[in-house]
N, C-alpha and C positions, 0 to 999 in steps of 0.2 A: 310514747314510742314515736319516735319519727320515719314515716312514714317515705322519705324522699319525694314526696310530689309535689315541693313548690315550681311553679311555671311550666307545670307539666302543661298538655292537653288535651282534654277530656269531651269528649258528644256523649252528650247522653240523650236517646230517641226520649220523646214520650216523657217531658221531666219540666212539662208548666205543672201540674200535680202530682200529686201520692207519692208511689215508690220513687219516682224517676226523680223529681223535685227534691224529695230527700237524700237521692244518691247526690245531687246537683249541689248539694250544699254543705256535702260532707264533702265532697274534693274540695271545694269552694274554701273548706275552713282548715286543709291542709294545705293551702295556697294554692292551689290548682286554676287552671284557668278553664271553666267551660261551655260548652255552646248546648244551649238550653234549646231544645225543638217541643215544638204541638204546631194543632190544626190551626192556632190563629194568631196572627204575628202580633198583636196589638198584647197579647195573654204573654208570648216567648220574652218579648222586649221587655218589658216590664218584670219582669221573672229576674231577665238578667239584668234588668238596672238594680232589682233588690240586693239581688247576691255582689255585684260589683259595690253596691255602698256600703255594705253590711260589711265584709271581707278585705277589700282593698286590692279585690284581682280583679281581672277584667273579665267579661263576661258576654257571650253573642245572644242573643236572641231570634231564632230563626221560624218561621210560622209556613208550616207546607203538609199536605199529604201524602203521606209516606208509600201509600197505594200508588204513587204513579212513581217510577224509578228512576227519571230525569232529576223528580225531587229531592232523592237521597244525595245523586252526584251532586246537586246546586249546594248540600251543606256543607259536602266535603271542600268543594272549591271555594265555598266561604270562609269555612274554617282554616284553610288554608291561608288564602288572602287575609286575611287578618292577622291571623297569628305565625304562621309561618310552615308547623307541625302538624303531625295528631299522635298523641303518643299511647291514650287510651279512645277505644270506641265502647259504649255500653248499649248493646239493644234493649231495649223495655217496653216501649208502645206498642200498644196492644191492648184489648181487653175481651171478657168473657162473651160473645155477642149470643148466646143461647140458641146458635144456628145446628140446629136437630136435624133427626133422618125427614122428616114431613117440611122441609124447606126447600127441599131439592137442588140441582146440580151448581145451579147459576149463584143462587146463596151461598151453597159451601165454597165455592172457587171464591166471593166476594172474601166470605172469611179466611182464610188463607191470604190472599191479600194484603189486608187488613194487619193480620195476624204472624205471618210467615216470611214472603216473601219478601220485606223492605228491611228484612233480617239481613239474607242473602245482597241485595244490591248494597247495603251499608258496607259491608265489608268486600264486596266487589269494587266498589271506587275508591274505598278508603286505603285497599293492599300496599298499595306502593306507597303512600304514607307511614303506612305503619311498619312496614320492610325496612325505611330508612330510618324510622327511630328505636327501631327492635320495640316494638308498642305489643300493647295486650287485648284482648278481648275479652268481654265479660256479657253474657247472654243470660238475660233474664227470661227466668221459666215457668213451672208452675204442676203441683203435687197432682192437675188434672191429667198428667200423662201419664203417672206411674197409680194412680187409685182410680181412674174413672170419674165421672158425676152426674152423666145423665143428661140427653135434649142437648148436648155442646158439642156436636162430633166434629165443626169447624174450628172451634177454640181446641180441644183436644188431639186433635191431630195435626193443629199446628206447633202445639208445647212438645208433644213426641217427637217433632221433627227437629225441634230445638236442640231437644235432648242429642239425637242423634248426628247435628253439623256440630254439635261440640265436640263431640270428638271425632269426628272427620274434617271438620277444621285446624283443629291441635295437631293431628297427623299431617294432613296438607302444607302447615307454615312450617314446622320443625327446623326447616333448613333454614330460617330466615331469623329464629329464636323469638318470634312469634306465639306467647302464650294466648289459650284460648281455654275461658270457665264457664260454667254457668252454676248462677247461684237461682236457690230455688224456695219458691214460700209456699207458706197451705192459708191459713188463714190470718191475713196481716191487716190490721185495722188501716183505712184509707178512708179519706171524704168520699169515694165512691159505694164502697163497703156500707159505710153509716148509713148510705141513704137507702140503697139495696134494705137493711135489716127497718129503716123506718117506713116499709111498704106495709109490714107486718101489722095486725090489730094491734098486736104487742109485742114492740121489737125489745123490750128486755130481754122477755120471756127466749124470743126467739135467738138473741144474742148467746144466752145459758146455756144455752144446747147443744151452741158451737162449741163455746170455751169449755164448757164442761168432757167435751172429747180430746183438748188439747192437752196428754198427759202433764208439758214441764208447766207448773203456776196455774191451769184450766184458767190461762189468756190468751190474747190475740199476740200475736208477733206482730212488734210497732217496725213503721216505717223505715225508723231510727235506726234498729237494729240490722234488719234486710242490707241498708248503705253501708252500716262498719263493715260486713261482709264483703262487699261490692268493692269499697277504698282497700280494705285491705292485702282481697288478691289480686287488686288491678298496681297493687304497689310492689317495690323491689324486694319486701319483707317476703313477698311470694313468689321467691325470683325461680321456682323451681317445682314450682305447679301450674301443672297445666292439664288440659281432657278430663279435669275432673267435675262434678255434680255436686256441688256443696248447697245443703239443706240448712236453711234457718229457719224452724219451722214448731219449737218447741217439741219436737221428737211425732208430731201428726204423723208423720207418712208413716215410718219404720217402726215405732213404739204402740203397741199393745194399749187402742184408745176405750180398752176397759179398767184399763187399770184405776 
């Protein structure tokens, strides 16, 4: 299926690894052009020189923290400069930081940060970009908003807020035809993931545990699949959704994980 995304242009937050990387290389391999961000420019560059050799599109490499929001505008106006557009933004950077009630005030506001806010300024600079190319949004989330998990109330109540500028985003652009998704995982295997479960005495054991709750296949949902999701509704093939919550997740959240 053709997808229409040759010379689109595509940010993806959070994408020198795991999900972000593999959404970065799924636009990449539907011609997509896009700008690869993390913490360190020497990691981004090199990310995007792979995908540009590998692919035959071009590719940015940008290395900032997304914690300060000068830094988001600096991407947009690179992305800009360079290429011209932006026709997709995908927020994803982020991760679980285990910031509990016994961290207190200053820690949860870091998380948030970290976690929430470089949400909001991405698509704060990027508006008027994406107003002129009728572009999409795609917000990466996480099944800790809607099940809980315990010791994460910084990470978790960053993914609920997720949840909730998805569709007060979707409503907000409407007039501009401005789609706005968020696609959502529970337990998706990542180089982060592995090393987390190799903390354990015994990460097999520990890994079984997992998978064994995950009704579809009791497996992980690969990276791979998370991005088909991501290209798919950030494409014209989904020219007609939008405010919605799409779960790749092997049925975790919603399905009955006795079964």
């Amino acid at each position: 299926m053709n997808l229409f995304l040759e010379n689109k242009v595509a940010i993806i937050t959070g994408s020198t690894q795991g999900i972000g990387e593999a959404i970065a290389v799924a636009f990449a391999a539907e011609g997509a052009h896009t700008v690869i961000t993390g913490r360190n420019q020497e990691r981004a560059s090199l990310k995007a020189q792979e995908i540009t050799e590998k692919f035959g599109v071009e590719s940015l490499g940008i290395g900032v923290d997304l914690a300060q929001a000068q830094n988001c505008k600096k991407i947009v106006e690179a992305t800009l400069a360079k290429f011209g557009s932006i026709d997709i933004l995908v927020n994803n950077a982020g991760g679980n930081d285990t910031v509990d009630l016994d961290a207190g005030p200053e820690a949860f506001i870091a998380s948030l940060n970290s976690n929430l806010v470089h949400y909001y300024s991405m698509v704060h600079f990027a508006k008027q970009a994406l107003i002129k190319s009728k572009g999409n949004i795609v917000n990466i989330g996480s099944k800790v908003a809607n099940l809980g998990q315990g010791k994460t109330s910084g990470y978790a109540a960053a993914k609920g807020a997720i949840q909730g500028l998805t569709r007060e985003w979707a409503v907000d652009l409407l007039d501009y035809e401005i789609r706005v998704n968020e696609v959502i995982p529970a337990e998706a295997w990542t180089e982060s993931y592995k090393n987390w479960i190799n903390t354990f005495p015994d990460p097999e054991a520990k890994l079984k545990t997992v998978t064994d709750k995950i009704p579809l296949g009791k497996r992980m949902t690969t990276s791979e699949e998370l991005a088909n999701m991501v290209v798919f509704v950030a494409s014209q093939r989904a020219s007609h959704i939008t405010g919605q919550h799409l779960y790749v997740d092997g049925g975790y959240t919603h399905l009955d994980r006795s079964i």
